[in-house]
The first five atom37 places (N, CA, C, CB, O) and aatype in JSON, in Angstrom:
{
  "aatype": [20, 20, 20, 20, 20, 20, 20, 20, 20, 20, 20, 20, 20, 20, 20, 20, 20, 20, 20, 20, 20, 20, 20, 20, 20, 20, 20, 20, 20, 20, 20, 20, 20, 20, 20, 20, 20, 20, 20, 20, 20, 20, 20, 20, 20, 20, 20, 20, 20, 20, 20, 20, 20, 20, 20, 20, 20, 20, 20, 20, 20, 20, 20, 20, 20, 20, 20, 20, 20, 20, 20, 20, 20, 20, 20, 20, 20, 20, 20, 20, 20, 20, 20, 20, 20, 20, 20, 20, 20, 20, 20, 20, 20, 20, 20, 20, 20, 20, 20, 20, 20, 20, 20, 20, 20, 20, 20, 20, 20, 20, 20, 20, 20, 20, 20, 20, 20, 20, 20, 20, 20, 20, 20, 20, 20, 20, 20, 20, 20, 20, 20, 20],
  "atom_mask": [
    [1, 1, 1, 1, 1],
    [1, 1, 1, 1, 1],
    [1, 1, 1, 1, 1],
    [1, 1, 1, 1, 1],
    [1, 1, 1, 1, 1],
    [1, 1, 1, 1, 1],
    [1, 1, 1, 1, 1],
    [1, 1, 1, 1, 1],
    [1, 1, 1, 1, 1],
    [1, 1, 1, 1, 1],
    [1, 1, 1, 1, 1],
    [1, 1, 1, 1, 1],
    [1, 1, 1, 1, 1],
    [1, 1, 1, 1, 1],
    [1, 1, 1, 1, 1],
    [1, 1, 1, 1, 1],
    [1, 1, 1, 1, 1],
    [1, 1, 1, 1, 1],
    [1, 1, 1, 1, 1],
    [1, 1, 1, 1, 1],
    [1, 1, 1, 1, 1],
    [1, 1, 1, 1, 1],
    [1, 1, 1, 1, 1],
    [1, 1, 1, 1, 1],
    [1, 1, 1, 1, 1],
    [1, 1, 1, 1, 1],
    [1, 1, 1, 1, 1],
    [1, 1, 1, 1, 1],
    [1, 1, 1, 1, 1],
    [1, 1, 1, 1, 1],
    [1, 1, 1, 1, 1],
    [1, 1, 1, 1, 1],
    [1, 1, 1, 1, 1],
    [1, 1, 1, 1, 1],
    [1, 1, 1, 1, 1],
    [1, 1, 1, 1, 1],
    [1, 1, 1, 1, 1],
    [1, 1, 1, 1, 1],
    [1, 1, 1, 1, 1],
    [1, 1, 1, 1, 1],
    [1, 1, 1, 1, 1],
    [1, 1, 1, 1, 1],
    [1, 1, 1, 1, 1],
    [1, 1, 1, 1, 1],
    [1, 1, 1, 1, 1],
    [1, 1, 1, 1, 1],
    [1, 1, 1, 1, 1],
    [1, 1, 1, 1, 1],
    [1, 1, 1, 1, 1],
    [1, 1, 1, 1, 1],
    [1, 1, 1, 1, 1],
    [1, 1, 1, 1, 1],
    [1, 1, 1, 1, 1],
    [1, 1, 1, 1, 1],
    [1, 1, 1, 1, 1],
    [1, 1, 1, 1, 1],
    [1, 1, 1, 1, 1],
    [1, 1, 1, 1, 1],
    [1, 1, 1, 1, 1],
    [1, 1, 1, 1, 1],
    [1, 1, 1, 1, 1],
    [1, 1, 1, 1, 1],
    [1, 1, 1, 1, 1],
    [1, 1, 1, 1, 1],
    [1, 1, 1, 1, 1],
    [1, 1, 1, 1, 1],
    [1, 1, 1, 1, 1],
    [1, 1, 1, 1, 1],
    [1, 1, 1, 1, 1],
    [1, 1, 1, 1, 1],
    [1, 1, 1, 1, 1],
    [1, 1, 1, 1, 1],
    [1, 1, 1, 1, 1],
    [1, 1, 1, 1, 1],
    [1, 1, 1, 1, 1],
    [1, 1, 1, 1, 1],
    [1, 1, 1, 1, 1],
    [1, 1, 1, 1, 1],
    [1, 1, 1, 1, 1],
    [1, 1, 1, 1, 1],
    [1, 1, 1, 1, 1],
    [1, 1, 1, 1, 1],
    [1, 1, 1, 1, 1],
    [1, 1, 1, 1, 1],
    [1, 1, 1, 1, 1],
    [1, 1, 1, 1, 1],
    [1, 1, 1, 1, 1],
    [1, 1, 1, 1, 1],
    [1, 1, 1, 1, 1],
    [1, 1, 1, 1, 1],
    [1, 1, 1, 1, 1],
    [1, 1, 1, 1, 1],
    [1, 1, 1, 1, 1],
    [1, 1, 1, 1, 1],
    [1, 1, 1, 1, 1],
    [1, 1, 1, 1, 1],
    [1, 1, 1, 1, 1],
    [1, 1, 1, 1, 1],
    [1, 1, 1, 1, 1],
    [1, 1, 1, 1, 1],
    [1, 1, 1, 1, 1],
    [1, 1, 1, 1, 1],
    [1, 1, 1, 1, 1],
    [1, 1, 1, 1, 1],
    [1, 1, 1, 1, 1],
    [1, 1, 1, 1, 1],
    [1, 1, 1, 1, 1],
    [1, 1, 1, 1, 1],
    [1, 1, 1, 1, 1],
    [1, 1, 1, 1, 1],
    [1, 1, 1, 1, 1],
    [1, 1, 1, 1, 1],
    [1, 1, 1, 1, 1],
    [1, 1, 1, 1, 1],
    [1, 1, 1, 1, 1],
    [1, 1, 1, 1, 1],
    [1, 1, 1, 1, 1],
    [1, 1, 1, 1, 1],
    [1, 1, 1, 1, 1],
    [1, 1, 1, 1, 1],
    [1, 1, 1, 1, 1],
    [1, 1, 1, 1, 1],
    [1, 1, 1, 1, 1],
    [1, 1, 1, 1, 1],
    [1, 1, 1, 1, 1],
    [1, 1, 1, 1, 1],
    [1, 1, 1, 1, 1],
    [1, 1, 1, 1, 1],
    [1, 1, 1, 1, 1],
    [1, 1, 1, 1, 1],
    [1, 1, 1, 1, 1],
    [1, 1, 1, 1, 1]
  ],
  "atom_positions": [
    [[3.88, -257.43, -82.4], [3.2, -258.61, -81.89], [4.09, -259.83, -82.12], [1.82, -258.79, -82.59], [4.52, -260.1, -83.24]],
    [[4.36, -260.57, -81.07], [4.94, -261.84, -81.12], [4.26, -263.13, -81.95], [5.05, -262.17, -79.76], [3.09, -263.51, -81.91]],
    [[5.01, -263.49, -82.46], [4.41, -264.4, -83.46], [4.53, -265.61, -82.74], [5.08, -264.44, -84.9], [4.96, -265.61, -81.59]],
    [[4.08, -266.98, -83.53], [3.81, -268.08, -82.95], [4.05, -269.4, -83.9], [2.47, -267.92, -82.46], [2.98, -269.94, -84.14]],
    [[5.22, -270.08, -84.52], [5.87, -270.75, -85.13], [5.02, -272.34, -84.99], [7.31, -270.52, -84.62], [5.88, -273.11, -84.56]],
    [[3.87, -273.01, -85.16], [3.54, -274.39, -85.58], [3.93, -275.1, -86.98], [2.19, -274.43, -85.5], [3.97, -274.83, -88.19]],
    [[4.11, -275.78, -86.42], [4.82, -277.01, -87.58], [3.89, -277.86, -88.64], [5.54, -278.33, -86.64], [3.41, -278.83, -88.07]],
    [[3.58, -277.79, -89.73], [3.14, -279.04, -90.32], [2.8, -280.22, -89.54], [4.06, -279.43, -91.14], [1.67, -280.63, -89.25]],
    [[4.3, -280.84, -89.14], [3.86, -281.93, -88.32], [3.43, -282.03, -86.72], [4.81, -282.71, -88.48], [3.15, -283.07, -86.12]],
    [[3.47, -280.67, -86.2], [2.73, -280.62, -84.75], [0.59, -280.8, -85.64], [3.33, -278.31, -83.59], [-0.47, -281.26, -85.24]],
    [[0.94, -280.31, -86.55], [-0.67, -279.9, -87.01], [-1.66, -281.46, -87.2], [-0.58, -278.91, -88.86], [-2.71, -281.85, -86.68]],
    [[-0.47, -282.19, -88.49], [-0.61, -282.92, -88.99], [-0.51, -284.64, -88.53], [-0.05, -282.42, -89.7], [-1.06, -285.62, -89.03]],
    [[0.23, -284.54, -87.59], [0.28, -285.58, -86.79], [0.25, -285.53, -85.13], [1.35, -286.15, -87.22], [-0.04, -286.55, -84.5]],
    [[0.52, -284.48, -84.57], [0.41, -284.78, -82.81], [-1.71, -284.4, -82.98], [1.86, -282.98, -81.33], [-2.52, -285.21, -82.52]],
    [[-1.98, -283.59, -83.4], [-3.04, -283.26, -83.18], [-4.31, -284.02, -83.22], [-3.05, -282.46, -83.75], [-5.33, -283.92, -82.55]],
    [[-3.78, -285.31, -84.77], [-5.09, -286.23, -84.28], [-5.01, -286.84, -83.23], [-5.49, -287.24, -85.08], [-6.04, -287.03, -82.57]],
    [[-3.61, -287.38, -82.75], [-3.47, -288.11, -81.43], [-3.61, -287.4, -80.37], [-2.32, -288.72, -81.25], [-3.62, -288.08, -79.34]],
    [[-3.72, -286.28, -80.21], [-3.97, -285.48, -78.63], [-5.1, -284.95, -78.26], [-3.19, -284.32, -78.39], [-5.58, -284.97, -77.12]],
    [[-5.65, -284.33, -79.49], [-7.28, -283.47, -79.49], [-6.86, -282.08, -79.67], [-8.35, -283.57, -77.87], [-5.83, -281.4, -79.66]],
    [[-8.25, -281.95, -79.85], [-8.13, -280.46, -80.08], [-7.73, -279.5, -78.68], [-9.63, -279.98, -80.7], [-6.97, -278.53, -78.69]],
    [[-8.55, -280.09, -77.35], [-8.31, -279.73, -75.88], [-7.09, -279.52, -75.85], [-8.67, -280.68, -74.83], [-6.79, -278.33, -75.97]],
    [[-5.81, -280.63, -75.68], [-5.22, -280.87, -75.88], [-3.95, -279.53, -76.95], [-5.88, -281.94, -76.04], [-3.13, -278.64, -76.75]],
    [[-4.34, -279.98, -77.62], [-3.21, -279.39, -78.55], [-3.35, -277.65, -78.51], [-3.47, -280.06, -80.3], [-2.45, -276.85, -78.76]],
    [[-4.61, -277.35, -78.17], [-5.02, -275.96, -77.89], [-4.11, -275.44, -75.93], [-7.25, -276.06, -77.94], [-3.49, -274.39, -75.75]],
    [[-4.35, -276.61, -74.75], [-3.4, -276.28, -74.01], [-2.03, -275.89, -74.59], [-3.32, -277.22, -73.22], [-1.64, -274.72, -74.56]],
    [[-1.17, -277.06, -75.23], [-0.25, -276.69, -75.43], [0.41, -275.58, -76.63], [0.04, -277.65, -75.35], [1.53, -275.09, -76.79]],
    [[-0.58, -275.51, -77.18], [-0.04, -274.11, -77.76], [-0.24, -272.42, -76.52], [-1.22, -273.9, -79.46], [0.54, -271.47, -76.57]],
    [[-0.93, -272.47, -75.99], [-1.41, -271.57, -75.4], [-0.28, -271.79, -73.94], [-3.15, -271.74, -75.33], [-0.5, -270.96, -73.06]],
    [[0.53, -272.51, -73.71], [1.63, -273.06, -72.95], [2.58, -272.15, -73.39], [2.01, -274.56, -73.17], [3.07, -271.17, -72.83]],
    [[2.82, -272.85, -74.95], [4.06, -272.01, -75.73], [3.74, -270.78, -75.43], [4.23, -272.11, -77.39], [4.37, -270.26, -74.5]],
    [[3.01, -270.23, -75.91], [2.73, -268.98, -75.98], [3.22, -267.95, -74.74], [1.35, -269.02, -76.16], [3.61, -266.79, -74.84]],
    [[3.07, -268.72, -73.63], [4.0, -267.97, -72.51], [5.74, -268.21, -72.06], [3.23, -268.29, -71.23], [6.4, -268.12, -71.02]],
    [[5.93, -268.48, -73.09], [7.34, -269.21, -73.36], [8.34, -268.72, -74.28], [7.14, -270.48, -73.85], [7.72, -268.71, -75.35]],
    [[9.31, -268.38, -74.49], [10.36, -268.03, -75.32], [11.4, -268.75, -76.02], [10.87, -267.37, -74.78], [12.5, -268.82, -75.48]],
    [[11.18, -269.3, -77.18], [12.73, -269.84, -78.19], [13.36, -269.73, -79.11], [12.91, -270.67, -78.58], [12.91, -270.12, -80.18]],
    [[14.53, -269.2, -79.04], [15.2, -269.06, -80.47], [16.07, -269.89, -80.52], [15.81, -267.83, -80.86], [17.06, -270.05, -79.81]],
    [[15.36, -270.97, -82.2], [16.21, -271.89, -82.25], [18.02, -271.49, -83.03], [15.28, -272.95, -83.04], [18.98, -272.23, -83.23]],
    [[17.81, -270.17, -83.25], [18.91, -269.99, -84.05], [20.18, -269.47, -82.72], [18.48, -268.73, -85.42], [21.34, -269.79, -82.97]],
    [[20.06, -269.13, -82.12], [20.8, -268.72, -80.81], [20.86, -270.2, -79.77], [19.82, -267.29, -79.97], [21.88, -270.87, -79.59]],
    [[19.77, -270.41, -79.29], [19.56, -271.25, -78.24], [18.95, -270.84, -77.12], [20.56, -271.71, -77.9], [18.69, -271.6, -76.19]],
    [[18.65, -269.48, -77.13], [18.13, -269.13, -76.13], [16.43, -269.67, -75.8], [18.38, -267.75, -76.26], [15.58, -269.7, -76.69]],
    [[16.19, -270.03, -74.48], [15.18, -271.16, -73.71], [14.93, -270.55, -72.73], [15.66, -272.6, -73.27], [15.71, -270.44, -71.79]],
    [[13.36, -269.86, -72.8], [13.05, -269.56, -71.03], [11.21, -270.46, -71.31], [12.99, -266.95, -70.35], [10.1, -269.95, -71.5]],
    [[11.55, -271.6, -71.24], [10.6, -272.69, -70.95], [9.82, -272.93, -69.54], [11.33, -273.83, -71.19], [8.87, -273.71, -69.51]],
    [[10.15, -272.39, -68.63], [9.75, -272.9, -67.38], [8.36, -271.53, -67.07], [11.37, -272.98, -66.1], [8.83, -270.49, -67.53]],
    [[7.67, -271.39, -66.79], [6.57, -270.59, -66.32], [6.18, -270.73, -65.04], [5.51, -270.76, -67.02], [6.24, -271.92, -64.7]],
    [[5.76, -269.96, -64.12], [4.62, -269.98, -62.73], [3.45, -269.09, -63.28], [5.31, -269.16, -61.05], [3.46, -267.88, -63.5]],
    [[2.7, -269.77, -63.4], [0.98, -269.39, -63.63], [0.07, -270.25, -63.09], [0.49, -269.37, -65.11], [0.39, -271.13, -62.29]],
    [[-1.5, -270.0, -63.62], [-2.37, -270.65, -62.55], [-3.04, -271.59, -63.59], [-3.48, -269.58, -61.62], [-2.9, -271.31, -64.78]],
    [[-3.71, -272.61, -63.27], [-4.61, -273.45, -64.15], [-5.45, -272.41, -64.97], [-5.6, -274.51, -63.26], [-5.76, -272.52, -66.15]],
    [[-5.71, -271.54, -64.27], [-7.39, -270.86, -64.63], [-6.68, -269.92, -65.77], [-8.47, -269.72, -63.01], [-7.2, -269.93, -66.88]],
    [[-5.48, -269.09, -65.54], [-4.66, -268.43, -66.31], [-4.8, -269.67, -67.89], [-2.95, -268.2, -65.35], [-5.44, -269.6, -68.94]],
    [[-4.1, -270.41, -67.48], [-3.99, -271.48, -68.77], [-5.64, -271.95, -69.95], [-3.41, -273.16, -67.81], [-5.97, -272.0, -71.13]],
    [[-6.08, -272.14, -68.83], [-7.49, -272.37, -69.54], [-7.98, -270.95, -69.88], [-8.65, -273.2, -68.53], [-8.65, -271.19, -70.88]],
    [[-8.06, -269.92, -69.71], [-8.45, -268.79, -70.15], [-8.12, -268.62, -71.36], [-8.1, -267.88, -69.5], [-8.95, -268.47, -72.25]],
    [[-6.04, -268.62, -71.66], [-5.37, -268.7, -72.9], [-5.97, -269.73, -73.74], [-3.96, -268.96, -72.73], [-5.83, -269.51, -74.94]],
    [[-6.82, -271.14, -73.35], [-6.89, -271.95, -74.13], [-8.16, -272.14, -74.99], [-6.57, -272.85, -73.52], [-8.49, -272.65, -76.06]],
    [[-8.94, -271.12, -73.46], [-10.6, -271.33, -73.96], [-10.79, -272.64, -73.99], [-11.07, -270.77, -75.48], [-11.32, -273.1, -75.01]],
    [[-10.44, -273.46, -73.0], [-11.03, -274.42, -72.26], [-11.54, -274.4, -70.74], [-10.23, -275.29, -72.37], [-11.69, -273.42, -70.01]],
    [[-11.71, -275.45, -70.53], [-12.1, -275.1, -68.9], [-11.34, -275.69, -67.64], [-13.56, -275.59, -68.64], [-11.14, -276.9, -67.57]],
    [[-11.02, -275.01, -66.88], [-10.19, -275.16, -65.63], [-9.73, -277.19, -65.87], [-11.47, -274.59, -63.85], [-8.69, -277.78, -66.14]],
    [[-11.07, -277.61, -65.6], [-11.67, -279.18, -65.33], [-10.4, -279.76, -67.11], [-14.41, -279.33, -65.58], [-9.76, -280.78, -66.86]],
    [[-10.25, -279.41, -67.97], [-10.12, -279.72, -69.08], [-8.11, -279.6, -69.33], [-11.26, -278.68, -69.95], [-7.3, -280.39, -69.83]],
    [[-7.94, -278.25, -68.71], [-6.55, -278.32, -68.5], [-6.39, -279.23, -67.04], [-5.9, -276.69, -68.43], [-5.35, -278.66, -66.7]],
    [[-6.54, -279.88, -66.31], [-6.51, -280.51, -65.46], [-6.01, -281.88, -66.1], [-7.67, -280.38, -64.79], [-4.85, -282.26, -65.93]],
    [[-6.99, -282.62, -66.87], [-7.01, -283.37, -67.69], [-5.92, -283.76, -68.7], [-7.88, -283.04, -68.09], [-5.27, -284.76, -69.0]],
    [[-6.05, -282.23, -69.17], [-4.77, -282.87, -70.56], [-3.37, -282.78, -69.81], [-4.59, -281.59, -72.35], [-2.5, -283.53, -70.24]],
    [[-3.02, -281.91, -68.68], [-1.75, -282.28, -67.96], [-1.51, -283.39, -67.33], [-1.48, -281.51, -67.13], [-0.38, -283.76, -67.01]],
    [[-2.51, -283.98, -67.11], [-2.03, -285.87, -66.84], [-2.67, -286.77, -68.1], [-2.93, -286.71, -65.06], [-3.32, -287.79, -67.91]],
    [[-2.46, -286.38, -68.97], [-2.65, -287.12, -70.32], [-0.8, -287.44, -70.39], [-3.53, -285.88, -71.88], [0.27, -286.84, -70.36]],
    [[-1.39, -288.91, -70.51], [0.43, -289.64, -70.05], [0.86, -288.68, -71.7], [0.8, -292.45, -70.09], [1.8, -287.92, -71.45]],
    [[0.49, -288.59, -72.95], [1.36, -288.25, -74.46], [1.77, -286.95, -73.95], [0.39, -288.14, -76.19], [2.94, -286.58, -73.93]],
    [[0.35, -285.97, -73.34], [1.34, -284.51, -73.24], [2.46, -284.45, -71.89], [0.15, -282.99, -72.99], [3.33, -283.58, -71.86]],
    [[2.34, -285.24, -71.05], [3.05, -284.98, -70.49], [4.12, -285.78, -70.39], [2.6, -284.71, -69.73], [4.9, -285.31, -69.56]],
    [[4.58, -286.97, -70.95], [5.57, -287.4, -71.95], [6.25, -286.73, -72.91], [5.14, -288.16, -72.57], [7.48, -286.76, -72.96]],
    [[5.37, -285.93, -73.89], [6.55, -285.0, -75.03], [6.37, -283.71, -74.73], [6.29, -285.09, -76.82], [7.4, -283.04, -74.82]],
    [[5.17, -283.0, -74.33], [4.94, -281.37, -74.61], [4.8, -280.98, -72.95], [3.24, -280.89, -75.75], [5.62, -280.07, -72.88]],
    [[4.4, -281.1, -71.92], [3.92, -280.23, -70.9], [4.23, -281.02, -69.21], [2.17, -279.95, -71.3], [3.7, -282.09, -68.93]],
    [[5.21, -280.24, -68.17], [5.23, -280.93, -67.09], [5.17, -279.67, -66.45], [6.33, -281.96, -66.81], [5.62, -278.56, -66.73]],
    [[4.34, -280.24, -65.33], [3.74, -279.29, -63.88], [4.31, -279.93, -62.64], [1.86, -279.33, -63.65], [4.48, -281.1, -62.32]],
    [[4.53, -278.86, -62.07], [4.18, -279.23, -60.43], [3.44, -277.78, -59.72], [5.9, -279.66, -59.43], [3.62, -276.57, -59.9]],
    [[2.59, -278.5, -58.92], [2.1, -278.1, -58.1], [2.61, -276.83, -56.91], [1.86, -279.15, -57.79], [2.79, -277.25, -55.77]],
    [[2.81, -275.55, -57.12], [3.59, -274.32, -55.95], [2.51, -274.25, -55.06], [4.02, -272.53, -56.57], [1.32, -274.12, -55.31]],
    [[3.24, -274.37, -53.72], [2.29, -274.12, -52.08], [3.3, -273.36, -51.46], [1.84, -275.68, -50.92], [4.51, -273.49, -51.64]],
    [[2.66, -272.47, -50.62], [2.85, -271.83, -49.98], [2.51, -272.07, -48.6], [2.54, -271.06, -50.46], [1.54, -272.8, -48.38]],
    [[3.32, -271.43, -47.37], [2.78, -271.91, -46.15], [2.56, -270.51, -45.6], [3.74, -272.96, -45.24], [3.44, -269.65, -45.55]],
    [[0.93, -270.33, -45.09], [0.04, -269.42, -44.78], [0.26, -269.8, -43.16], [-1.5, -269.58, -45.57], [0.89, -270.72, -42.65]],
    [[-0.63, -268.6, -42.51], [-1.34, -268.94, -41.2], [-1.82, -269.75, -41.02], [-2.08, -268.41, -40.79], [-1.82, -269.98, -39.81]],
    [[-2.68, -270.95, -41.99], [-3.65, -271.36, -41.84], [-3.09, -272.57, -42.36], [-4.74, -270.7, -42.3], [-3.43, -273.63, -41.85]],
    [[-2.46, -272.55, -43.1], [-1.68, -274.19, -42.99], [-1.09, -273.64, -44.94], [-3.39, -276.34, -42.7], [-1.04, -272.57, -45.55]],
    [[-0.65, -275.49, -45.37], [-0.74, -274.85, -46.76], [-1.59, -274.7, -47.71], [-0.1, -275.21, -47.34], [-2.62, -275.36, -47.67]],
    [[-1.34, -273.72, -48.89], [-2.02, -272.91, -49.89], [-1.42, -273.6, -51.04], [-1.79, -271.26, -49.82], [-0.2, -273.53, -51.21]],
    [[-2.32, -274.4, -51.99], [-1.79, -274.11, -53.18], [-1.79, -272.5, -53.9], [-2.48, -275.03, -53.97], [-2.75, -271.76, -54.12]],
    [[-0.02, -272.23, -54.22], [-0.19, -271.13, -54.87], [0.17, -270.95, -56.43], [0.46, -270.31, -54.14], [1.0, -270.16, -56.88]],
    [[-0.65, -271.87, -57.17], [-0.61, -272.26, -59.11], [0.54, -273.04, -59.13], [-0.33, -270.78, -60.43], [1.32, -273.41, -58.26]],
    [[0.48, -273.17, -60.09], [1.6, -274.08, -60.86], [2.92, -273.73, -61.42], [1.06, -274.56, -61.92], [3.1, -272.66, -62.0]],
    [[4.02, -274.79, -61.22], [4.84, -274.05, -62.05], [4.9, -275.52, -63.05], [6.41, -273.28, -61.25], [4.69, -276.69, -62.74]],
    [[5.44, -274.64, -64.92], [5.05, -275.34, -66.08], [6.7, -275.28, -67.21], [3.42, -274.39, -66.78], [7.32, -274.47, -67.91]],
    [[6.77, -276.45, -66.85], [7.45, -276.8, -67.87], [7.32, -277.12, -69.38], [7.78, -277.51, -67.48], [6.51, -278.02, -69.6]],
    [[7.77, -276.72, -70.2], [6.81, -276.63, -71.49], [8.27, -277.3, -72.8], [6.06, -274.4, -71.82], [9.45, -277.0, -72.63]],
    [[7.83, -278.09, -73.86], [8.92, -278.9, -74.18], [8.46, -277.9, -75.75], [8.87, -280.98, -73.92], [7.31, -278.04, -76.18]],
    [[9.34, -277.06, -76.41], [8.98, -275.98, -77.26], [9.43, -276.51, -78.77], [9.75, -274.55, -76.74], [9.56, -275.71, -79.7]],
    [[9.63, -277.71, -78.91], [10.19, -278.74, -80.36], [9.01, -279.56, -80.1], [11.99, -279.8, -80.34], [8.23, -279.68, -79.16]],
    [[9.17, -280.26, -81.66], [7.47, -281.13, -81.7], [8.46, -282.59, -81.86], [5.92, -280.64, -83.6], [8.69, -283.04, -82.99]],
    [[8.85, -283.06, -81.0], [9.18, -284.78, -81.04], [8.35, -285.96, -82.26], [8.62, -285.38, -79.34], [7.13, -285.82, -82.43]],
    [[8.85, -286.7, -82.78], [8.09, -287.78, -83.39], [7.19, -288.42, -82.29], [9.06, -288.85, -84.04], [7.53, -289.04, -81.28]],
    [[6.05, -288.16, -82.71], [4.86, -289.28, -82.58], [5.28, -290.71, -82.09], [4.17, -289.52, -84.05], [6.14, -291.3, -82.73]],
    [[4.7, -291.3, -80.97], [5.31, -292.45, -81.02], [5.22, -293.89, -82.38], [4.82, -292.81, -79.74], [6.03, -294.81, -82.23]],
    [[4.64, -293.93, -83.12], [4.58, -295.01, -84.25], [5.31, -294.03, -85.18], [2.92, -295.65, -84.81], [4.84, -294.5, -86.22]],
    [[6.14, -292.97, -85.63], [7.3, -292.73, -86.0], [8.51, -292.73, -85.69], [7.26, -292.11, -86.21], [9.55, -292.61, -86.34]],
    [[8.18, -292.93, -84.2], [9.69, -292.99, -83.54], [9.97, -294.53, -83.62], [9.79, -292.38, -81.78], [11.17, -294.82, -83.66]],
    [[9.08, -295.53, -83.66], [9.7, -296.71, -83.83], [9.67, -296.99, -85.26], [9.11, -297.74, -83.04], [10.59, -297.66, -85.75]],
    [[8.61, -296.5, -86.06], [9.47, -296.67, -87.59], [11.08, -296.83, -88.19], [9.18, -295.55, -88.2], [11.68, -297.68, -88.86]],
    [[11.51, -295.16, -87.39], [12.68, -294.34, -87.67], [13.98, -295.45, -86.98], [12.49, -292.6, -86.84], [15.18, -295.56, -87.27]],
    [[13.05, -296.18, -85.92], [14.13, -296.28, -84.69], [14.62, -295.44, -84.01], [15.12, -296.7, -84.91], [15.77, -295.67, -83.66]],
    [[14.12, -294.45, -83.66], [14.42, -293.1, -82.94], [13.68, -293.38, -81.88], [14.03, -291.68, -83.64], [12.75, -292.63, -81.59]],
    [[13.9, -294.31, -81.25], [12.9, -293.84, -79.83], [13.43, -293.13, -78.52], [12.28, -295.15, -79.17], [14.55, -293.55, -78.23]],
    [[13.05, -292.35, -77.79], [13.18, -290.9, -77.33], [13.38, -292.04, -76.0], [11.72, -289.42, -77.53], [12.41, -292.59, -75.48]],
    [[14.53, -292.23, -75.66], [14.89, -292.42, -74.21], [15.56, -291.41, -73.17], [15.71, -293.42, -74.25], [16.09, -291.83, -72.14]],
    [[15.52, -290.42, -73.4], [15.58, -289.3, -72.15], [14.69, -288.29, -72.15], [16.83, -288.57, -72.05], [13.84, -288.02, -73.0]],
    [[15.07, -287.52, -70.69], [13.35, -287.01, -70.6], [14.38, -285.37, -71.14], [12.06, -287.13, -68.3], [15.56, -285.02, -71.13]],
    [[13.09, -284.79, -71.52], [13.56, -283.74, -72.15], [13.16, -282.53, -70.86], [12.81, -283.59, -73.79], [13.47, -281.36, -71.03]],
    [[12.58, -282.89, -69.83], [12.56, -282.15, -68.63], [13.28, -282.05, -67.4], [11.68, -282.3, -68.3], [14.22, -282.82, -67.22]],
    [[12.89, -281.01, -66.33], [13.74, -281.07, -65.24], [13.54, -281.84, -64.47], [13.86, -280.17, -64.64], [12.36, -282.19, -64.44]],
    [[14.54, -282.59, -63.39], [13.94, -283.44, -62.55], [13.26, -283.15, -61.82], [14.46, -284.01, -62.04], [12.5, -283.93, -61.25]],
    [[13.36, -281.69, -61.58], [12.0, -281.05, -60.92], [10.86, -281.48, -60.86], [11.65, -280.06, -61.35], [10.27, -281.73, -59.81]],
    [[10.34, -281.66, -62.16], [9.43, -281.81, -62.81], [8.58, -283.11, -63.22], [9.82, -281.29, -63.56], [7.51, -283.28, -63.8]],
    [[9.88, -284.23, -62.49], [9.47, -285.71, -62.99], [8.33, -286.24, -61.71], [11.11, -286.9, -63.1], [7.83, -287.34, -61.91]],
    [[7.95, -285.56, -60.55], [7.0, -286.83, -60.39], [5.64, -286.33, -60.04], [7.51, -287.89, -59.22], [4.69, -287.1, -60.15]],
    [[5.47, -285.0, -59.57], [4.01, -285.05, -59.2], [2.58, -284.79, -60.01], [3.99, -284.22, -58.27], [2.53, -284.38, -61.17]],
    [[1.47, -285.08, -59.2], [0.82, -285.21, -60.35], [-0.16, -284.96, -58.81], [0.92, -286.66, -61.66], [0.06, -285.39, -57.68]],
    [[-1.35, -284.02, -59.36], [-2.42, -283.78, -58.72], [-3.65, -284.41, -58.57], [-2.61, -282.94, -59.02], [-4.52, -283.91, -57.86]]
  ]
}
């Protein structure tokens, strides 16, 4: 069984700021995701469906909807776009594809403590603009 690596500070600090909704998507994100930080090896990117995601999260369709345009997760932990397909009938959304950010970034009121503030995006440009 594949194990599942959370941090102290994903626990201890992203979680009061995101929710439980929230922090339960993005673990259940990871979870279809692969990293070894000791190699480097990264297969972050996923195609799955909302309903897939909320199933893993035991939330509801309406709820992962939500926390993927929550500007924090989709700033440090989670970017989507939207896959269509072109049918007979015109186009199909066919699920999502999910970018997933698999390191827990400082919080923003630590990053300006530190002076570390995170000016590049840690995603693909793929990934930088749509939003459903």
């Amino acid at each position: 069984e594949r194990g599942m690596f959370i941090t102290g500070y994903l626990f201890n600090s992203w979680l009061p700021l995101l929710g439980h909704s929230a922090f339960a998507v993005i673990l259940a994100a990871r979870s279809m995701c692969y990293w070894n930080p000791m190699t480097g090896e990264l297969r972050n990117v996923v195609e799955t469906e909302m309903g897939d995601l909320a199933k893993r999260a035991a939330v509801s369709v309406r709820t992962v909807k939500d926390v993927l345009n929550n500007e924090l997760v989709a700033r440090y932990f989670l970017r989507y776009r939207v896959r269509r397909v072109m049918t007979s009938n015109g186009v199909r959304t066919a699920g999502i594809s999910l970018q997933v950010r698999m390191d827990d970034p400082l919080i923003p009121s630590d990053q300006l403590a530190a002076g570390l503030v995170e000016e590049d995006e840690w995603y693909l440009a793929e990934f930088s603009g749509e939003k459903e």
